[in-house]
PQR file of N, CA, C, O and H, with PARSE charges and radii, in Angstrom:
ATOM      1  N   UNK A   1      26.427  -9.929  20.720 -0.4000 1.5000
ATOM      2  CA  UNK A   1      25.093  -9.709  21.234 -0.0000 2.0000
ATOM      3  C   UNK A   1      24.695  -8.236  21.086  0.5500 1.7000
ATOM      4  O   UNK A   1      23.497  -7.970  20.985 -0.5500 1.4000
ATOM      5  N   UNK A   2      25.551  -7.326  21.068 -0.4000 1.5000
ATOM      6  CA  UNK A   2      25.402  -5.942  21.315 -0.0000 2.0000
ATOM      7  C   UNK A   2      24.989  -5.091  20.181  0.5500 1.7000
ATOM      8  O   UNK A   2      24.505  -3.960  20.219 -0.5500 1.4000
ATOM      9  H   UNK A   2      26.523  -7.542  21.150  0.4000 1.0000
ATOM     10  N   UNK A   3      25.383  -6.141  18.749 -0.4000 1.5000
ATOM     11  CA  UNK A   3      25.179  -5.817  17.526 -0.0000 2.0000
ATOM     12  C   UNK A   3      23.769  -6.091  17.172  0.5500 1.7000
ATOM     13  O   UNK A   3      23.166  -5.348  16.398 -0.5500 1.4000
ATOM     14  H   UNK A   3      25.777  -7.060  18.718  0.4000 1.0000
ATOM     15  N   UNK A   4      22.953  -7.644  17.978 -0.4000 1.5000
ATOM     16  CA  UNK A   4      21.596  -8.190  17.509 -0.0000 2.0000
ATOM     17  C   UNK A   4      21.041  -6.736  18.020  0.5500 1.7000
ATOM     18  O   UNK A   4      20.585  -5.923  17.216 -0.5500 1.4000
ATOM     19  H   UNK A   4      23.443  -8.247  18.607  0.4000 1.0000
ATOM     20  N   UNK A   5      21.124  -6.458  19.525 -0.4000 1.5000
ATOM     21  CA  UNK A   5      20.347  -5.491  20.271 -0.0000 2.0000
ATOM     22  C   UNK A   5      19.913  -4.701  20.009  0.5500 1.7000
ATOM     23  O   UNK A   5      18.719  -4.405  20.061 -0.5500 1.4000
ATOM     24  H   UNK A   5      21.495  -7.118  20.178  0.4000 1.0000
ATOM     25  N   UNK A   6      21.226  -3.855  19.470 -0.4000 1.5000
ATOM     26  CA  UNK A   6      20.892  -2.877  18.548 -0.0000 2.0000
ATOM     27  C   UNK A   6      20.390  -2.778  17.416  0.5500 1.7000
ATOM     28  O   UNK A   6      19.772  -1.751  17.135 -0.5500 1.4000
ATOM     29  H   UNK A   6      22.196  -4.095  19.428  0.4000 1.0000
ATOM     30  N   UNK A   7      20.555  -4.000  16.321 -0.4000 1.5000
ATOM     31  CA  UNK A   7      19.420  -4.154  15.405 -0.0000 2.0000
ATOM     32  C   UNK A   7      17.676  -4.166  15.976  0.5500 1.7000
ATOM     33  O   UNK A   7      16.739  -3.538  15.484 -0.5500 1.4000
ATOM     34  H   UNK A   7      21.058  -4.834  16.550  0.4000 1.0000
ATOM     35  N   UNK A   8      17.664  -4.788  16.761 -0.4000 1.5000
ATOM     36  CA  UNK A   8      16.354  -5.233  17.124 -0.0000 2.0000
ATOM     37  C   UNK A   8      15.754  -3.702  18.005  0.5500 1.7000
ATOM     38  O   UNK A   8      14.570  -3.500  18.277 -0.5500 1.4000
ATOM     39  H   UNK A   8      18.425  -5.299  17.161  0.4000 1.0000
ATOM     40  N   UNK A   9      16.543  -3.058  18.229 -0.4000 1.5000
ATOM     41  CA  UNK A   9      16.329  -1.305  18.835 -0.0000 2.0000
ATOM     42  C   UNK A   9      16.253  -0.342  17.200  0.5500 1.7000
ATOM     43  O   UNK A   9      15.694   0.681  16.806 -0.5500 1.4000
ATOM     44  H   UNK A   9      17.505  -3.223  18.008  0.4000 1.0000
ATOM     45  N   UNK A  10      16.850  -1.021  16.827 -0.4000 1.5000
ATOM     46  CA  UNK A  10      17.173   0.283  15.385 -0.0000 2.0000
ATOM     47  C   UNK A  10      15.514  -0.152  14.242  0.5500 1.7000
ATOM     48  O   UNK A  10      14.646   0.576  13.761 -0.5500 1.4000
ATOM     49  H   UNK A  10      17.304  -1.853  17.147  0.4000 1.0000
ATOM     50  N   UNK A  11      15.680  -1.262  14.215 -0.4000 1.5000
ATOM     51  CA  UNK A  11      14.680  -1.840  12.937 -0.0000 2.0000
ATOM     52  C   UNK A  11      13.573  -2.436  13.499  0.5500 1.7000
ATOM     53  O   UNK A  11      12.401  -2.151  13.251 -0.5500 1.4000
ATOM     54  H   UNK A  11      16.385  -1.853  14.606  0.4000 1.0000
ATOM     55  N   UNK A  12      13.991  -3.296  14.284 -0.4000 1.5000
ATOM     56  CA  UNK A  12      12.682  -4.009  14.369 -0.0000 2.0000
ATOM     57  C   UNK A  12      11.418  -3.513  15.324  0.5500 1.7000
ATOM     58  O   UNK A  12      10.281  -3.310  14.897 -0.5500 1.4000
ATOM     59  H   UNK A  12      14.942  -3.528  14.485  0.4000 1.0000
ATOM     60  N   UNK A  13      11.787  -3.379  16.516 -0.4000 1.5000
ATOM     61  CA  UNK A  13      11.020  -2.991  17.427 -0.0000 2.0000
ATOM     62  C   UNK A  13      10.272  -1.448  17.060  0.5500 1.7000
ATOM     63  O   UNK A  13       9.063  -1.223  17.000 -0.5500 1.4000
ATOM     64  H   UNK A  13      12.711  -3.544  16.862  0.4000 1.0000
ATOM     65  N   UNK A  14      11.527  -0.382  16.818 -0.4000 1.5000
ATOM     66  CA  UNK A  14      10.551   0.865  16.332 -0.0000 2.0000
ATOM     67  C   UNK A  14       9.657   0.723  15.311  0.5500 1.7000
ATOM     68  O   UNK A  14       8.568   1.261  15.510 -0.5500 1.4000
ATOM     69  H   UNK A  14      12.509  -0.565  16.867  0.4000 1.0000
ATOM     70  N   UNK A  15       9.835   0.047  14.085 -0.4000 1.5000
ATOM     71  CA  UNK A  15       9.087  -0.279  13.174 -0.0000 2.0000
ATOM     72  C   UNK A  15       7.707  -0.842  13.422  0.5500 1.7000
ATOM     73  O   UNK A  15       6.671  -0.574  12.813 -0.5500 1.4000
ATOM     74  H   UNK A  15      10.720  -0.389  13.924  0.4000 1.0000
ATOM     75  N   UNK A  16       7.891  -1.678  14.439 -0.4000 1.5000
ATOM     76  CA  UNK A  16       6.918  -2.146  14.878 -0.0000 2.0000
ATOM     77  C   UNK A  16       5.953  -1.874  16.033  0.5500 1.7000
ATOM     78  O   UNK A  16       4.929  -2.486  16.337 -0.5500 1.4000
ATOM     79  H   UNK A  16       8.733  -1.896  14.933  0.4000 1.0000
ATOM     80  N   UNK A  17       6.527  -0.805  16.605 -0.4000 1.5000
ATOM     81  CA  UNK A  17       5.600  -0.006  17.293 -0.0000 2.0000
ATOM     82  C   UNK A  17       5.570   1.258  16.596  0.5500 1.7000
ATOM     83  O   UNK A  17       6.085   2.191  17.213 -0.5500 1.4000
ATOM     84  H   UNK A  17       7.359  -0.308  16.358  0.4000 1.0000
ATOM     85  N   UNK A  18       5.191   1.458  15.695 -0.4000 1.5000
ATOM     86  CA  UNK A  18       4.725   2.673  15.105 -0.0000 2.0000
ATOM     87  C   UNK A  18       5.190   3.940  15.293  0.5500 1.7000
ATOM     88  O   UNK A  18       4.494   4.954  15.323 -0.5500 1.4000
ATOM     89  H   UNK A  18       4.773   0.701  15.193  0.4000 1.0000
ATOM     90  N   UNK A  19       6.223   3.882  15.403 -0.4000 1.5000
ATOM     91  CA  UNK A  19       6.237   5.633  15.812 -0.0000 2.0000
ATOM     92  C   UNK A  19       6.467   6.432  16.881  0.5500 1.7000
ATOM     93  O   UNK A  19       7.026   7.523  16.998 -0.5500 1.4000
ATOM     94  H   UNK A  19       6.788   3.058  15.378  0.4000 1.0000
ATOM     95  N   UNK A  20       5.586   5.207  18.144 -0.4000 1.5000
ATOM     96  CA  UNK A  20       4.654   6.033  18.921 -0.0000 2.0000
ATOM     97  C   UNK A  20       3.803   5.987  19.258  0.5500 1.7000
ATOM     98  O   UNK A  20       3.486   6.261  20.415 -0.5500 1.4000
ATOM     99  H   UNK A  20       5.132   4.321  18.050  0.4000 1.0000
ATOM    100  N   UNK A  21       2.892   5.524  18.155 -0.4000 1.5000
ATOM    101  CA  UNK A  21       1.592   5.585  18.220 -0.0000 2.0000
ATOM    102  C   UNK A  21       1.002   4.796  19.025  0.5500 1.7000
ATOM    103  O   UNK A  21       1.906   4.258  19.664 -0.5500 1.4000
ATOM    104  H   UNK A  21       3.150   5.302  17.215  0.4000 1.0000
ATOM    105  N   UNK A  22      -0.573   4.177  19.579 -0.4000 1.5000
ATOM    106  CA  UNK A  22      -0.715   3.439  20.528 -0.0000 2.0000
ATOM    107  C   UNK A  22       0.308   1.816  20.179  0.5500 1.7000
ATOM    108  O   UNK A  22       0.444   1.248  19.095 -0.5500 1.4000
ATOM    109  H   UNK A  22      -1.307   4.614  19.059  0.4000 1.0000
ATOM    110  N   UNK A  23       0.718   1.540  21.142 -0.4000 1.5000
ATOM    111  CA  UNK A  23       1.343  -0.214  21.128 -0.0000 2.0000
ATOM    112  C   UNK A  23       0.862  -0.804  21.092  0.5500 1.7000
ATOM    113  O   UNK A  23      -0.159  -0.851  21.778 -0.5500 1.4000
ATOM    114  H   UNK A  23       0.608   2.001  22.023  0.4000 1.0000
ATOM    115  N   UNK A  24       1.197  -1.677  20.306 -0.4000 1.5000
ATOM    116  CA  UNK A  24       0.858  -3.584  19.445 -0.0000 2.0000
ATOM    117  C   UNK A  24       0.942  -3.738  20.748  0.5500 1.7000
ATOM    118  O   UNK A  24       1.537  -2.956  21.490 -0.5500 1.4000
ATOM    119  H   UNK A  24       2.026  -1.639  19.748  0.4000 1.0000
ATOM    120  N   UNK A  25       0.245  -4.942  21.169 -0.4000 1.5000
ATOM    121  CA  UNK A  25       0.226  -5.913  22.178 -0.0000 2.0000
ATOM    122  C   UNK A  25       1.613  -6.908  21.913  0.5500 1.7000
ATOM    123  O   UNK A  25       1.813  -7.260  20.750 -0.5500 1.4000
ATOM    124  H   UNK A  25      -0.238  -5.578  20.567  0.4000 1.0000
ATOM    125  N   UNK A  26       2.668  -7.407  23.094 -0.4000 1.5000
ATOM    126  CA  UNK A  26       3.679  -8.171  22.931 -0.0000 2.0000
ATOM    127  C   UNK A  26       4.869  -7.577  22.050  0.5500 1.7000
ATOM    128  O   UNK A  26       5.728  -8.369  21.662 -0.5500 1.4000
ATOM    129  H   UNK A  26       2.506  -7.120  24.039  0.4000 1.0000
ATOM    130  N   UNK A  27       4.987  -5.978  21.647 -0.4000 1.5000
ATOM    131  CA  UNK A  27       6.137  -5.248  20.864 -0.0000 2.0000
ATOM    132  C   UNK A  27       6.579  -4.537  22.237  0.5500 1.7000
ATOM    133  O   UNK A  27       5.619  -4.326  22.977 -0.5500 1.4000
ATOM    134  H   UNK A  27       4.289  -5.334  21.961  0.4000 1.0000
ATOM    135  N   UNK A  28       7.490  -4.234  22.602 -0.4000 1.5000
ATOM    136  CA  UNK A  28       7.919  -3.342  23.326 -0.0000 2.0000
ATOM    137  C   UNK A  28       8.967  -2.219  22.655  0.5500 1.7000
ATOM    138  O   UNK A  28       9.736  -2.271  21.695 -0.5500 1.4000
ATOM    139  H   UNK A  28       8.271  -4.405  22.001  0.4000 1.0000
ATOM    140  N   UNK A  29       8.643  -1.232  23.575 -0.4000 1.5000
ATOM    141  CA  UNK A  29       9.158  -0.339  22.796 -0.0000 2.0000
ATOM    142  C   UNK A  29      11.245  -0.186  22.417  0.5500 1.7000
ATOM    143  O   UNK A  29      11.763   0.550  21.577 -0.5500 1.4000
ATOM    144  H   UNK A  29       8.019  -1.189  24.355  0.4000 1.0000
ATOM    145  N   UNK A  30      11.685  -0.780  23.007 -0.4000 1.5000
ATOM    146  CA  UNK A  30      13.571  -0.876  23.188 -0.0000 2.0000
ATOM    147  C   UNK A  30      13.364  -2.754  23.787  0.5500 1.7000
ATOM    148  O   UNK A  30      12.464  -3.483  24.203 -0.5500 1.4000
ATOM    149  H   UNK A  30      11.264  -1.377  23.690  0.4000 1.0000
ATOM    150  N   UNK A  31      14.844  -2.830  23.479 -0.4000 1.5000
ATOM    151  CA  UNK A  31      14.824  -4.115  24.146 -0.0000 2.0000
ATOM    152  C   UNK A  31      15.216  -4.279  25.456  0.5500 1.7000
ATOM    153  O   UNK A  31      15.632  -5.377  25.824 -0.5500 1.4000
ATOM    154  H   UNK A  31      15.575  -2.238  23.142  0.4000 1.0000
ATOM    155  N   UNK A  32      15.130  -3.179  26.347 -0.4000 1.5000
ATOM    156  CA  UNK A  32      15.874  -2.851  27.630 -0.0000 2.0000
ATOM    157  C   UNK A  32      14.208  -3.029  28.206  0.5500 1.7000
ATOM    158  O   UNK A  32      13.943  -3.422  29.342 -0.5500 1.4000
ATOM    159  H   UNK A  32      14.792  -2.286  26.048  0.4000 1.0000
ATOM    160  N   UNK A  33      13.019  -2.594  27.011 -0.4000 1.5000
ATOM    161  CA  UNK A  33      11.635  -2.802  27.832 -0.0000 2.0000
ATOM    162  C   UNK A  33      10.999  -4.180  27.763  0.5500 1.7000
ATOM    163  O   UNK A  33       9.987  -4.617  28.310 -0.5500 1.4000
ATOM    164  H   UNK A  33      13.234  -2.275  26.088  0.4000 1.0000
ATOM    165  N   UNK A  34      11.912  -4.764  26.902 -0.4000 1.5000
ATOM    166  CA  UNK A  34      11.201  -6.036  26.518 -0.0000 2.0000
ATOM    167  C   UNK A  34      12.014  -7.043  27.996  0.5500 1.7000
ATOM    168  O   UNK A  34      11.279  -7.441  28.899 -0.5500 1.4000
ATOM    169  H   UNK A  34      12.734  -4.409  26.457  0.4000 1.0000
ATOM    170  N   UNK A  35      13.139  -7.257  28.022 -0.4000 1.5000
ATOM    171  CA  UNK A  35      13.786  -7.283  29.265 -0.0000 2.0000
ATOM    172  C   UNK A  35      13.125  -7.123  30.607  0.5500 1.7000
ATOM    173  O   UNK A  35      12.755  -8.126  31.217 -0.5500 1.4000
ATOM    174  H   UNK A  35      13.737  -6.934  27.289  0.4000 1.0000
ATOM    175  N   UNK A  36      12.945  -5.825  31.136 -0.4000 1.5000
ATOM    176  CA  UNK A  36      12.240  -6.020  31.909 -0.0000 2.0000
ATOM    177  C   UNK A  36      10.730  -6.731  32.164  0.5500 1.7000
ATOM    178  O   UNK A  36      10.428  -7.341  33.190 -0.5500 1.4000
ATOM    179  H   UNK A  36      13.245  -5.010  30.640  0.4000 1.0000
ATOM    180  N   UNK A  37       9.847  -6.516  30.996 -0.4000 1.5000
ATOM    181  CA  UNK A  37       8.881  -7.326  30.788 -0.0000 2.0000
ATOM    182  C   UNK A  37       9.622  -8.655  30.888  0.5500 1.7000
ATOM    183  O   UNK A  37       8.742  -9.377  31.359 -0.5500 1.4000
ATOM    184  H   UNK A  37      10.091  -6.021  30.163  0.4000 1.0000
ATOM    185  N   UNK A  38      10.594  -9.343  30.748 -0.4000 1.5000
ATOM    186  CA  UNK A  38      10.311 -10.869  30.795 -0.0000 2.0000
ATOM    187  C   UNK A  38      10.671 -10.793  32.263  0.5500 1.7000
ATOM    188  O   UNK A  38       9.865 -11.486  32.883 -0.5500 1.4000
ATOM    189  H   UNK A  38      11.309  -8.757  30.366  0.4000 1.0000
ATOM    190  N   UNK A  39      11.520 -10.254  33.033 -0.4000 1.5000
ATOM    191  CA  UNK A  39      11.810 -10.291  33.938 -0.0000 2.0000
ATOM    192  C   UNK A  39      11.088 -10.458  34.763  0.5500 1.7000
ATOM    193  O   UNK A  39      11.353 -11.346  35.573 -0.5500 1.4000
ATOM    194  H   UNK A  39      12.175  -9.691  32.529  0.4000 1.0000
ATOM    195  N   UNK A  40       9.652  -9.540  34.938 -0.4000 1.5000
ATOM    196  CA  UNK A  40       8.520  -9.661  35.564 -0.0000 2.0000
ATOM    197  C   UNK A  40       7.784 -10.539  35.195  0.5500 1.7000
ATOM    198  O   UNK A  40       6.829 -10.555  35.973 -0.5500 1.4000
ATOM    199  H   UNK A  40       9.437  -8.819  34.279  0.4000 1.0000
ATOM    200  N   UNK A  41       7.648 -11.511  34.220 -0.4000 1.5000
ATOM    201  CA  UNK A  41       6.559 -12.348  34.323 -0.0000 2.0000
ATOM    202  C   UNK A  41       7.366 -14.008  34.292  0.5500 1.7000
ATOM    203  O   UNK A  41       6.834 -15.083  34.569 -0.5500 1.4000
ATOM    204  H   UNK A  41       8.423 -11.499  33.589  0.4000 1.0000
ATOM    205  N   UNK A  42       8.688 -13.771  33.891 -0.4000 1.5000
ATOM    206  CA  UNK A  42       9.679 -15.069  34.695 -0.0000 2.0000
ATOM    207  C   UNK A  42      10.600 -15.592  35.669  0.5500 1.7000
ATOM    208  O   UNK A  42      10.945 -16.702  36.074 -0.5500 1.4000
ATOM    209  H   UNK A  42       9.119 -12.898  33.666  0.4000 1.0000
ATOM    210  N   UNK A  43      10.936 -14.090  35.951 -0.4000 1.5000
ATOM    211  CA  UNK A  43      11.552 -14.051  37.122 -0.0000 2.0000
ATOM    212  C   UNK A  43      10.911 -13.718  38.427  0.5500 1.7000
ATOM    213  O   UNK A  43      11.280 -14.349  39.418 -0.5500 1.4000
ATOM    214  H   UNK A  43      10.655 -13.188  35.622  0.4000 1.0000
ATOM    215  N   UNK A  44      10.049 -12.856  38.535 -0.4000 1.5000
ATOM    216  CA  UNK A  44       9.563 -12.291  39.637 -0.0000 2.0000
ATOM    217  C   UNK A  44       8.448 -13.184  40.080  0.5500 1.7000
ATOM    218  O   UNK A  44       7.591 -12.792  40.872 -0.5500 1.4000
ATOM    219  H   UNK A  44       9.750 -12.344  37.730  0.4000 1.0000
ATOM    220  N   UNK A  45       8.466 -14.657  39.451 -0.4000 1.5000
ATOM    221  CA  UNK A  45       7.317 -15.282  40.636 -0.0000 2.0000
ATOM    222  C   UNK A  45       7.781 -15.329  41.840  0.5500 1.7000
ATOM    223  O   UNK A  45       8.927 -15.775  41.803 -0.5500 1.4000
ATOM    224  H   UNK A  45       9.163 -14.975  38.808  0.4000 1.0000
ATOM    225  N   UNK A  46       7.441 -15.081  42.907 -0.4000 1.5000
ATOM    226  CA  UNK A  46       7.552 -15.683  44.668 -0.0000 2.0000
ATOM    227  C   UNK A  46       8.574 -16.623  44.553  0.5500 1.7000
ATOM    228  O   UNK A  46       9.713 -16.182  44.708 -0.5500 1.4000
ATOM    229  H   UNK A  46       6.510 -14.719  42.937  0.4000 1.0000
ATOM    230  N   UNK A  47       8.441 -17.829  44.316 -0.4000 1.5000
ATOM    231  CA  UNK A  47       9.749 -19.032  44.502 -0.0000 2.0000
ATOM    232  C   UNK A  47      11.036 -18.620  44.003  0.5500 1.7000
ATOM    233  O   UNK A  47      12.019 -18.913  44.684 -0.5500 1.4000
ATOM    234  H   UNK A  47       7.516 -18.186  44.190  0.4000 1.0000
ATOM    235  N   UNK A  48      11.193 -17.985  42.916 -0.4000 1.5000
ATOM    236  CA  UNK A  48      12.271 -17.352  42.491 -0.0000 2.0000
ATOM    237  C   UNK A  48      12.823 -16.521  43.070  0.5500 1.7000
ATOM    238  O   UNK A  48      13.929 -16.601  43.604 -0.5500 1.4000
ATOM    239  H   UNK A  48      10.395 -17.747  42.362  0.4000 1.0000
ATOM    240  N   UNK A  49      11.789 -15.225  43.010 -0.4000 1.5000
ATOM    241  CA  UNK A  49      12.408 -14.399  43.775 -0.0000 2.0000
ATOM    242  C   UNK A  49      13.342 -14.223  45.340  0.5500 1.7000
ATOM    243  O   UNK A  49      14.419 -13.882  45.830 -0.5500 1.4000
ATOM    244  H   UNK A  49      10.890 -15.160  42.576  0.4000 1.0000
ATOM    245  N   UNK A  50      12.025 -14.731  45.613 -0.4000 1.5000
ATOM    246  CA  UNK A  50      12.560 -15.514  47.351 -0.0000 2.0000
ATOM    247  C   UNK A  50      13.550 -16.254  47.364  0.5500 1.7000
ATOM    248  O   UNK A  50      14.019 -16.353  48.497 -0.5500 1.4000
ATOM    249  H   UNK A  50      11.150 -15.007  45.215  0.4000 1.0000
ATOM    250  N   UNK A  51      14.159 -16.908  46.484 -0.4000 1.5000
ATOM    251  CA  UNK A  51      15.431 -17.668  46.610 -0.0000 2.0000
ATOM    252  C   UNK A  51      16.814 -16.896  45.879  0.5500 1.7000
ATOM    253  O   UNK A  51      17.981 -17.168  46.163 -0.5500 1.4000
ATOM    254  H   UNK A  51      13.778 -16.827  45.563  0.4000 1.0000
ATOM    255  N   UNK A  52      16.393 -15.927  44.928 -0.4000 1.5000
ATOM    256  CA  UNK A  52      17.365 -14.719  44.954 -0.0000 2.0000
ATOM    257  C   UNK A  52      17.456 -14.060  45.821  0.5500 1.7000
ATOM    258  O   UNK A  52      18.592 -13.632  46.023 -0.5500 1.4000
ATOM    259  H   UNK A  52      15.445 -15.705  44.697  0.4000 1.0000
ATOM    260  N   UNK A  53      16.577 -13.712  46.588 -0.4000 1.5000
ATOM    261  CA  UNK A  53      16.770 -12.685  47.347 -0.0000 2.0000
ATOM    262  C   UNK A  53      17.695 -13.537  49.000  0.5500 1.7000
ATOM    263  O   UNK A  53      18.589 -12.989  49.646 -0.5500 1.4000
ATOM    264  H   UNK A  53      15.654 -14.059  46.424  0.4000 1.0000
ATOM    265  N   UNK A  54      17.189 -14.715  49.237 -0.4000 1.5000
ATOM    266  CA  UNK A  54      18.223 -15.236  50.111 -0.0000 2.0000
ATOM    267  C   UNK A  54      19.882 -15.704  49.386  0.5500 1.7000
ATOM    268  O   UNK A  54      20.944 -15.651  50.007 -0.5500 1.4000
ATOM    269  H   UNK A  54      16.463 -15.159  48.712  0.4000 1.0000
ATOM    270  N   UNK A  55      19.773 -15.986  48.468 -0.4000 1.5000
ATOM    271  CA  UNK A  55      21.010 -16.114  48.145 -0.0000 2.0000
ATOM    272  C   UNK A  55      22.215 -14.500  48.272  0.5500 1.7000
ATOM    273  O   UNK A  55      23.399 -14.390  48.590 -0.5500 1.4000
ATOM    274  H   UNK A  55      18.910 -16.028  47.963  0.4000 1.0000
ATOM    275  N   UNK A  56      21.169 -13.509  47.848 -0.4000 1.5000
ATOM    276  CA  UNK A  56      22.128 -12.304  47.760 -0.0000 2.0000
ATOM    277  C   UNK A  56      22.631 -12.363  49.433  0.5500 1.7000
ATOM    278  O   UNK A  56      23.749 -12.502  49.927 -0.5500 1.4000
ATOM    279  H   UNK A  56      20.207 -13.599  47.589  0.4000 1.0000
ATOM    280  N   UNK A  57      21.363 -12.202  50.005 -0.4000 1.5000
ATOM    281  CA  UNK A  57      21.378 -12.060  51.315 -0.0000 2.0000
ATOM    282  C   UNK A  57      22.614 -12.428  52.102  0.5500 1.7000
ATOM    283  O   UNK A  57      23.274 -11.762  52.900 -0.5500 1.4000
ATOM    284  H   UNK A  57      20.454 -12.088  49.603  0.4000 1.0000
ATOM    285  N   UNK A  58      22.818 -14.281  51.445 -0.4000 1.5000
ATOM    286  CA  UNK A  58      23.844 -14.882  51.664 -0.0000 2.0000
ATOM    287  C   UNK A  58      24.852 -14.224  51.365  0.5500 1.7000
ATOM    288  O   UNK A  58      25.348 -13.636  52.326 -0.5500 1.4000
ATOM    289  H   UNK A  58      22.281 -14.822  50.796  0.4000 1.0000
ATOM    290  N   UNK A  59      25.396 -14.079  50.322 -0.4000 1.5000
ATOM    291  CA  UNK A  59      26.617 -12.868  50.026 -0.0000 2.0000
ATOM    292  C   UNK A  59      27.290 -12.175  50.247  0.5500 1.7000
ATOM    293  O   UNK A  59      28.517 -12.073  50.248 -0.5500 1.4000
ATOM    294  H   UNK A  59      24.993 -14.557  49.541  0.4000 1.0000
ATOM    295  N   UNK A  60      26.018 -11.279  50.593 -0.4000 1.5000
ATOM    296  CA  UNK A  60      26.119  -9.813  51.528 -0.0000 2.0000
ATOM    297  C   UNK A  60      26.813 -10.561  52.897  0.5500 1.7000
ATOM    298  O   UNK A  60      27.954 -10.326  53.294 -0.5500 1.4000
ATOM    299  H   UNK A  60      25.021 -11.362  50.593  0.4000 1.0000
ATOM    300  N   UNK A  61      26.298 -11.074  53.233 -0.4000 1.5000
ATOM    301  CA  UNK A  61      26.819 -11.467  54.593 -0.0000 2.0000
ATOM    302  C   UNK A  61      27.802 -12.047  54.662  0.5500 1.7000
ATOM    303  O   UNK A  61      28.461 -11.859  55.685 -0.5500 1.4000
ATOM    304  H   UNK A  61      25.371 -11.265  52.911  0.4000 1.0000
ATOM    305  N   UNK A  62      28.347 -13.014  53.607 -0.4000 1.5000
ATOM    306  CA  UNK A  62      29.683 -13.451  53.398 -0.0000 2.0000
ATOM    307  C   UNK A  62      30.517 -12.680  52.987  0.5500 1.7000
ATOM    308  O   UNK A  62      31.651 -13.069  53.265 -0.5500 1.4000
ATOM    309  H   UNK A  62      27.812 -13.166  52.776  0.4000 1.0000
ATOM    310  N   UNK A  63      30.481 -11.586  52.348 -0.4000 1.5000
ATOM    311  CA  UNK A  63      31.396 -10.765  51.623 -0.0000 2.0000
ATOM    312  C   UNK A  63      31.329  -9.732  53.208  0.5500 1.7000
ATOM    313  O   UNK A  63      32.161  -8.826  53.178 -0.5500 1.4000
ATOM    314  H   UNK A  63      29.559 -11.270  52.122  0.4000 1.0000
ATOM    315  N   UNK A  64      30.552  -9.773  54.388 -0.4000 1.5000
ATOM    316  CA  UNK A  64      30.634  -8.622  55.723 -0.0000 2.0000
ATOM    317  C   UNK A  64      31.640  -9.789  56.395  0.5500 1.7000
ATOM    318  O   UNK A  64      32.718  -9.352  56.799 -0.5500 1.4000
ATOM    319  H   UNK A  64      29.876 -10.509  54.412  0.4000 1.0000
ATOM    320  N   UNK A  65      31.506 -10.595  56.484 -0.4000 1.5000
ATOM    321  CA  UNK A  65      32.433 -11.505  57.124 -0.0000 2.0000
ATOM    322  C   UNK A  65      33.397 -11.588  57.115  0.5500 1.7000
ATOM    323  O   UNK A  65      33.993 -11.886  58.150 -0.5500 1.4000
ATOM    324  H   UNK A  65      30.631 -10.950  56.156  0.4000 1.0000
ATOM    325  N   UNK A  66      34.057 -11.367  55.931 -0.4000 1.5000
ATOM    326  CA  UNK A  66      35.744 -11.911  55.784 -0.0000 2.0000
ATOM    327  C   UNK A  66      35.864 -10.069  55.781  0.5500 1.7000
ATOM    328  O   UNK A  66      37.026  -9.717  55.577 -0.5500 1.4000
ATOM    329  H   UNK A  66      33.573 -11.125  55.090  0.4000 1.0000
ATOM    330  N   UNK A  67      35.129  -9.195  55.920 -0.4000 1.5000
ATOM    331  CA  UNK A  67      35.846  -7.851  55.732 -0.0000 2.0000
ATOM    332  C   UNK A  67      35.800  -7.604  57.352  0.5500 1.7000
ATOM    333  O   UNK A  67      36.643  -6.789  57.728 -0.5500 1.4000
ATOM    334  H   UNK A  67      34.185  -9.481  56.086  0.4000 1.0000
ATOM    335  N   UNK A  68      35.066  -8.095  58.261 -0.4000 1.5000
ATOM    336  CA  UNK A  68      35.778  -8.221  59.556 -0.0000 2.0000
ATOM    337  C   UNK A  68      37.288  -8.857  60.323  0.5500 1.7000
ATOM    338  O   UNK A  68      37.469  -8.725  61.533 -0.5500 1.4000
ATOM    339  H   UNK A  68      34.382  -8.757  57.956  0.4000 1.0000
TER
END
């Protein structure tokens, strides 16, 4: 995977955002930005989130438990 990434950081994506110059709509600039962009528009609805965020919750509190 680490090899696509970096292709898609080395060739594709800079190439395709120009330089620099103003951004294509849907190019991001690294794939660490494209990432977070999906993150926010598939992960971060409300139902999701809210059920990650209780599950960690859960965790946290199980992993405080047995360290008592």
């Amino acid at each position: 995977m680490d090899s696509i990434f970096d292709y898609l950081n080395r060739y594709w994506i800079r190439s395709h955002s120009q330089g620099g110059e103003v951004p294509i709509e849907g190019v991001h600039v690294s794939v660490r930005a494209m990432g977070v962009a999906m993150w926010r528009e598939h992960v971060q609805i409300p139902e999701v989130s809210e059920r990650i965020l209780d599950d960690i919750w859960n965790m946290s509190t199980q992993v405080r438990d047995t360290m008592d």
